[in-house]
N, C-alpha and C positions, 0 to 999 in steps of 0.2 A: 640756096645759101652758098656763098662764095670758101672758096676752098683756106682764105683769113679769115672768114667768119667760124668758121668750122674748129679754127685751130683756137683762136680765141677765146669758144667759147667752153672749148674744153679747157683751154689753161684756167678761165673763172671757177669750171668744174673742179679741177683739181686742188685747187686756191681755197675751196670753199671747203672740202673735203677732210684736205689737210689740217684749216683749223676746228673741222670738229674731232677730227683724230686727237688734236694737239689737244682741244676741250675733254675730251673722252678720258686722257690719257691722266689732267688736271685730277680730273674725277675720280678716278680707278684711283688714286696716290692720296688724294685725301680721301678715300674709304679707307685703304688700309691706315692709314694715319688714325681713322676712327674707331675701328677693328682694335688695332694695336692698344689704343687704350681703353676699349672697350672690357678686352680681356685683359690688362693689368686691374682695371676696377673691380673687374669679377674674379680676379684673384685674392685681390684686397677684401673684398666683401666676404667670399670663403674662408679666407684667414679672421676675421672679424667673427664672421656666423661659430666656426669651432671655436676662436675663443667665449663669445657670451655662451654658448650650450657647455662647456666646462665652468665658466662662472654661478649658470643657471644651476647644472649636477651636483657643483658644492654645495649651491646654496638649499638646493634639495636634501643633500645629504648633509647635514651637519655635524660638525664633530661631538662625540659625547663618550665615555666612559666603553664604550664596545667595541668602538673602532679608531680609538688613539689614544694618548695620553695621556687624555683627561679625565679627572679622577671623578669618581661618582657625584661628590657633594656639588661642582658647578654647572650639573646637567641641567640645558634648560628645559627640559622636558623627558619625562619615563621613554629612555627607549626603548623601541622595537619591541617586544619578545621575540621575535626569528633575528633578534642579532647577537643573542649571544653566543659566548666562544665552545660552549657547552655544547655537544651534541646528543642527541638523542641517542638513549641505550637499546630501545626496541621491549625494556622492560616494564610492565605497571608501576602504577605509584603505590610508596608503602611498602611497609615489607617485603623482603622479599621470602621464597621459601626456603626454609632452615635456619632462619633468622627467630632465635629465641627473644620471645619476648619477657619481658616485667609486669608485675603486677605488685600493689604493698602488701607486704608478708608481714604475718603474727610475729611478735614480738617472744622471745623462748626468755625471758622473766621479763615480768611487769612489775615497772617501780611501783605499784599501787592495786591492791583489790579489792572492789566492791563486791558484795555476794547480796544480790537479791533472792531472796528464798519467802515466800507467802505466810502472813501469817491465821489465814480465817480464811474460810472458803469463801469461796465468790459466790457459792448457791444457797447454801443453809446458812454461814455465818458461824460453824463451831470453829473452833479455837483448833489451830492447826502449830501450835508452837513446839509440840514434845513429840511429832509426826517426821518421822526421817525423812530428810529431803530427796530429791534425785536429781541427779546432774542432767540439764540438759544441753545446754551452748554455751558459749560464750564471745562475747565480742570486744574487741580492744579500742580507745580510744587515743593516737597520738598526738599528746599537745604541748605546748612547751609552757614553763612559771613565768610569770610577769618577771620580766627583767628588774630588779634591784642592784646598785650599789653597796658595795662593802667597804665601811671605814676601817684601818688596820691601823692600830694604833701604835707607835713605839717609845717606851719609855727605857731611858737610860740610868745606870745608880752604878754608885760609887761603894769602895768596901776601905776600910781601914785596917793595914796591918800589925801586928803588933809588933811590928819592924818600927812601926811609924809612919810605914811607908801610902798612900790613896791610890787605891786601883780605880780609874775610873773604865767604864766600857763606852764604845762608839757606835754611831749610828751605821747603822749598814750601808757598804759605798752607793746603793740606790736613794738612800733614802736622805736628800740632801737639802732639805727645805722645811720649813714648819708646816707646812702644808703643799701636801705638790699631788698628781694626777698617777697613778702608778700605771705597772708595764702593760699590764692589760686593754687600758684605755687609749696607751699609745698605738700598739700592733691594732686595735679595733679600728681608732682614726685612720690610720695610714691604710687598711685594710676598705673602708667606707670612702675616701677620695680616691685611693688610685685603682683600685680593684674595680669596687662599683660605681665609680665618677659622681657621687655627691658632690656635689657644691656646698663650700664651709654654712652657709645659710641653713640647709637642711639637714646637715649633719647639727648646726647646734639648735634645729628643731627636733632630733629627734633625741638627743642626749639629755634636751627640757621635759619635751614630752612623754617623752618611754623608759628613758633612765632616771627620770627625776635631778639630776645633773645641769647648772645653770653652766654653762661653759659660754664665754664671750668666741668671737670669733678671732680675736688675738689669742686665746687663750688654745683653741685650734691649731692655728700658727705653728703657735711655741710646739704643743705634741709633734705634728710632724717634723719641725728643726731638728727636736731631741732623738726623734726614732731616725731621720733621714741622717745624721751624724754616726748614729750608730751602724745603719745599714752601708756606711762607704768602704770598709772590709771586704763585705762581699762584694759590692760594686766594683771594685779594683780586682778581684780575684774574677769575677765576671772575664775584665776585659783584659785581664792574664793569659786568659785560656784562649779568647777569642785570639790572640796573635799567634796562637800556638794551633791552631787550626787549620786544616788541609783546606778546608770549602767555606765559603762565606757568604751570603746577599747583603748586601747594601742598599739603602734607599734613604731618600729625605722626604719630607714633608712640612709645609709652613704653617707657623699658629700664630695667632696674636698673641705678645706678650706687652702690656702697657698701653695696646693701641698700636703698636707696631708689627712689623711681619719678621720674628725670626723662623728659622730652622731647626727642626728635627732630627737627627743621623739616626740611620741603626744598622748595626751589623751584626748577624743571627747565622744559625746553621740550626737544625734540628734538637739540638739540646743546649743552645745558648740564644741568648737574647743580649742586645747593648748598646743600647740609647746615649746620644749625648746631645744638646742645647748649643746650639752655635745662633752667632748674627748671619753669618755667611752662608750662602750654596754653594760657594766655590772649593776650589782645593786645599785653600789654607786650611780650610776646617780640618779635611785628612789629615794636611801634614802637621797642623799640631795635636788631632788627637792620636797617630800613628804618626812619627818624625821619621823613623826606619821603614816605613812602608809597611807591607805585610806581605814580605818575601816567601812565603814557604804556603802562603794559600790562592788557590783559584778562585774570584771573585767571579760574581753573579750580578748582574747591576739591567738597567734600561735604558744603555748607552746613553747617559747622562758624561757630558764630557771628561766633568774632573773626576771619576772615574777608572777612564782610559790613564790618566796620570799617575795613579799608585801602584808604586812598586808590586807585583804580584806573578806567580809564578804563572798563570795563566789567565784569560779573560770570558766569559761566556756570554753573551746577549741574550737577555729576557724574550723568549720566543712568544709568547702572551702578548707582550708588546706588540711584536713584529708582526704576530698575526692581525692585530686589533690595526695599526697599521697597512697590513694587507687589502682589510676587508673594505677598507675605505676607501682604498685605491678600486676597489673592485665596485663599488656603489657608484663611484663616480665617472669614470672610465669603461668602465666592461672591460677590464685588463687579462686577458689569458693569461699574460705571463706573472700576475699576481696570483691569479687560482692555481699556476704551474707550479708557485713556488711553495703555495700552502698545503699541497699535494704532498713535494718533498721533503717538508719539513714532518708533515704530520707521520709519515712514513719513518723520518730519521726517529721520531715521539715513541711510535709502534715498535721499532726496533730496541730501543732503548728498558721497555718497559716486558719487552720477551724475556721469560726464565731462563736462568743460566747465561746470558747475554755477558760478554766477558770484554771488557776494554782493551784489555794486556792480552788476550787469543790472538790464534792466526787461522781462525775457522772461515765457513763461508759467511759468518757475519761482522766478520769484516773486510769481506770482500765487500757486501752490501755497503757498508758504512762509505769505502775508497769512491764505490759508484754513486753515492747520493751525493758524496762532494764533489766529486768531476760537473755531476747533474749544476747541483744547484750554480757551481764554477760557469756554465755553461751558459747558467738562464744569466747571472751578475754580466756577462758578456753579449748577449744579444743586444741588437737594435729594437728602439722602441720606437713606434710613431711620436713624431713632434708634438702632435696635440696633449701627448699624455705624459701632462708634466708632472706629475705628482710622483708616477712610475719612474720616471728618471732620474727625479730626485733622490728618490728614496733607493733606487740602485746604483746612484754615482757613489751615496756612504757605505751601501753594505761592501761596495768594492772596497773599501779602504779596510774595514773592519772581515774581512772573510773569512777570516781564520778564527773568528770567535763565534761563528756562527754554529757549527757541531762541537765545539769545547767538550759538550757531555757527555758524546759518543768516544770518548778517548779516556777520561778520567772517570774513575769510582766514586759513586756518592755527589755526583755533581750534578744537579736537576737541571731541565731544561727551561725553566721559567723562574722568575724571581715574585714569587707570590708570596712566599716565608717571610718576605722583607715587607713585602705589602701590607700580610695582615700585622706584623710588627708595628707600624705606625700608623694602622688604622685607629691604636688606643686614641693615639694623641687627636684627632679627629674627632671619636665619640668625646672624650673629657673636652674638647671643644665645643662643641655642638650641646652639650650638655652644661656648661658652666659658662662659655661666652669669650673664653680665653683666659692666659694668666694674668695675674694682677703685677708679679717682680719678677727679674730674672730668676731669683735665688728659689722661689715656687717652683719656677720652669725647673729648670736643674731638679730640686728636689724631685718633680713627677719625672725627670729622668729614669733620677738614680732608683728609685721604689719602681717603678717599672720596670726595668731593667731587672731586679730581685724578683719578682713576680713570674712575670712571663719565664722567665729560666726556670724559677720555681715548678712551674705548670708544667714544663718541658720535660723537668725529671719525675714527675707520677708525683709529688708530693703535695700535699694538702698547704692549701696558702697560707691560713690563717695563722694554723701550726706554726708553719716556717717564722713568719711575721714575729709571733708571740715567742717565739725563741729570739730572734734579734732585740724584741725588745726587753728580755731579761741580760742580756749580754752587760757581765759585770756586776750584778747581781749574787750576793754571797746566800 
């Protein structure tokens, strides 16, 4: 081969070369081209797979009365039993030791005595009547007399002076009708709907049936009108005192009234209770049943917003909540920084609940107190992974609110949970559940206002009935 053949065909060589370098080169540049979106898809798909498996986690975990808000009556299903907020004492069930028990005790006089003493033998049949007896036992039997009605009759007369003058006399200011129900039947009514949430139906089955008493169910009505008139004295003196109180829980609750969905209020402390009937959840409610706020007390609530609205000298978030909130995040997440927090709180619980534990000290428990807030300060500030929305959520608001989170730990008599509110409107729920809702506002109100007397009543160690049966003599000579 000639010395241009040579050169030739190496330029072919290189020609050919070139474009498979240039082909290679094509190649290698649409792989990464497919690489590159390879992994933006498999980033997309990762971001996709964490969100259905948090979608999937809720839908595992649902929410129910143990781990949020939601009140027991719309559980769709018995939760758990390992989900409740209770924990195990390490104690048996029952009694415990040194726990005196009851048993029914003999009666030291009996309205009534039977004396069985034999008159003839059992063996021979002589006559055992002039034979001294001898004591051996006896046993008691407690039972109550058929209920009977008592008609009181009152008659009026006039006298003539030898003045001239006619003295007539008047009827007693209770006694204002030619026939009317007296005070007893009324305090018994108001005693049998709101105490024991009869429904007007059964109460005038039992007032037919037991009392011999035909009473319509308008005739029902009217008695509760008459005694709920009378009980708004103490209803107001109720909610005298409640403004005049260091500590408070708040809560609402919705019932049907008419087929509609009002509102519940209450605000309670340990020895008050005070219910009011609003259309609204909002704040108007507050500001027209308190227009001044309630400046001089620490409210207890479930960071329900119009809440945060009312005047008050300090705030405390229902930690029950929070936990029950917690736990949920913790079902669906596997959240550490949820279990971190349920940790610190139940620690701030523990310290609260140590004897001698002093708000206003400057001991080492409250240095504990200074460190549990820095703590919790700490977890309100960490980073969360992105997947774990719930956690973020719910620590983007404890950051706004932080300072209402140990409230307890600072003031006297200030509990850490708002359960007091809770079982307060839990009445209105059983008389729901039990009667099907109200029929008028003016009902509604009424189970207010007699609610409200009751439950306080309970509060102060006194006997309901009593109490009742005093309001309904009120004016009465």
């Amino acid at each position: 081969m000639s010395k241009d053949d040579t050169i030739k065909a190496l330029a072919e060589l290189n020609e050919k070369q070139a474009g498979q370098i240039s082909a290679l080169l094509v190649h290698a540049g649409n792989l990464e081209l497919i690489i590159e979106k390879q992994a933006g898809q498999i980033s997309t798909l990762t971001l996709r797979v964490d969100d259905l498996e948090n979608e999937l986690s809720v839908y595992k975990n649902r929410k129910n009365s143990n781990n949020s808000h939601t009140p027991p009556s719309v559980d769709l299903g018995k939760p758990k039993r390992n989900q409740s907020l209770r924990e195990k004492s390490g104690k048996k069930a029952g009694g415990q030791p040194g726990h005196e028990g009851s048993t029914l005790a003999f009666w030291a006089a009996a309205d009534e005595i039977i004396i069985h003493v034999p008159q003839y033998c059992h063996r021979c049949g002589d006559d055992l009547t002039q034979v001294p007896a001898i004591a051996l036992s006896k046993r008691q039997v407690i039972d109550i007399p058929k209920p009977v009605a008592i008609c009181t009759e009152h008659q009026i007369f006039s006298k003539a002076c030898s003045c001239g003058h006619i003295t007539k006399c008047e009827f007693p200011i209770n006694v204002n009708a030619n026939i009317q129900y007296g005070c007893h039947i009324e305090a018994l009514t108001a005693y049998l709907n709101v105490r024991q949430y009869m429904p007007f139906g059964r109460i005038q089955e039992f007032y037919s049936k037991v009392m011999g008493l035909e009473i319509s169910q308008g005739g029902i009505v009217g008695l509760l009108q008459r005694f709920t008139a009378k009980a708004l004295p103490m209803y107001q003196e109720i909610k005298n005192r409640i403004e005049k109180s260091t500590c408070l829980g708040t809560d609402e609750t919705g019932a049907k009234i008419n087929g509609k969905t009002h509102w519940f209020w209450t605000w309670q402390n340990d020895a008050l209770t005070f219910i009011v009937q609003s259309q609204s959840r909002g704040y108007k409610t507050i500001q027209k049943t308190f227009p001044e706020g309630l400046p001089d007390v620490v409210l207890v609530h479930d960071r329900w917003a119009p809440h945060f609205r009312c005047e008050a000298v300090h705030h405390q978030i229902c930690l029950a909540h929070l936990f029950r909130d917690l736990n949920y995040i913790v079902q669906v997440h596997a959240s550490d920084w949820a279990g971190s927090l349920k940790l610190l709180l139940k620690r701030a619980i523990a310290l609260n609940n140590e004897a001698g534990y002093d708000p206003a000290g400057a001991g080492s428990d409250n240095m504990t107190r200074c460190e549990l807030a820095d703590s919790i300060a700490n977890l309100l500030g960490h980073k969360l992974p992105d997947k774990d929305k719930l956690a973020i959520r719910l620590q983007k608001k404890l950051r706004k609110i932080s300072h209402y989170i140990l409230c307890f730990l600072y003031y006297n008599d200030v509990p850490p949970d708002n359960n007091g509110s809770e079982r307060a409107i839990r009445n209105i729920k059983v008389k729901q559940k039990i009667s099907g809702g109200f029929r008028s506002i003016d009902g509604a109100d009424g189970f207010a206002v007699l609610r409200s007397v009751i439950d306080t009543t309970i509060k102060s160690g006194n006997d309901v009935f009593y109490a009742l049966s005093l309001i309904a003599n009120l004016g009465a000579e």
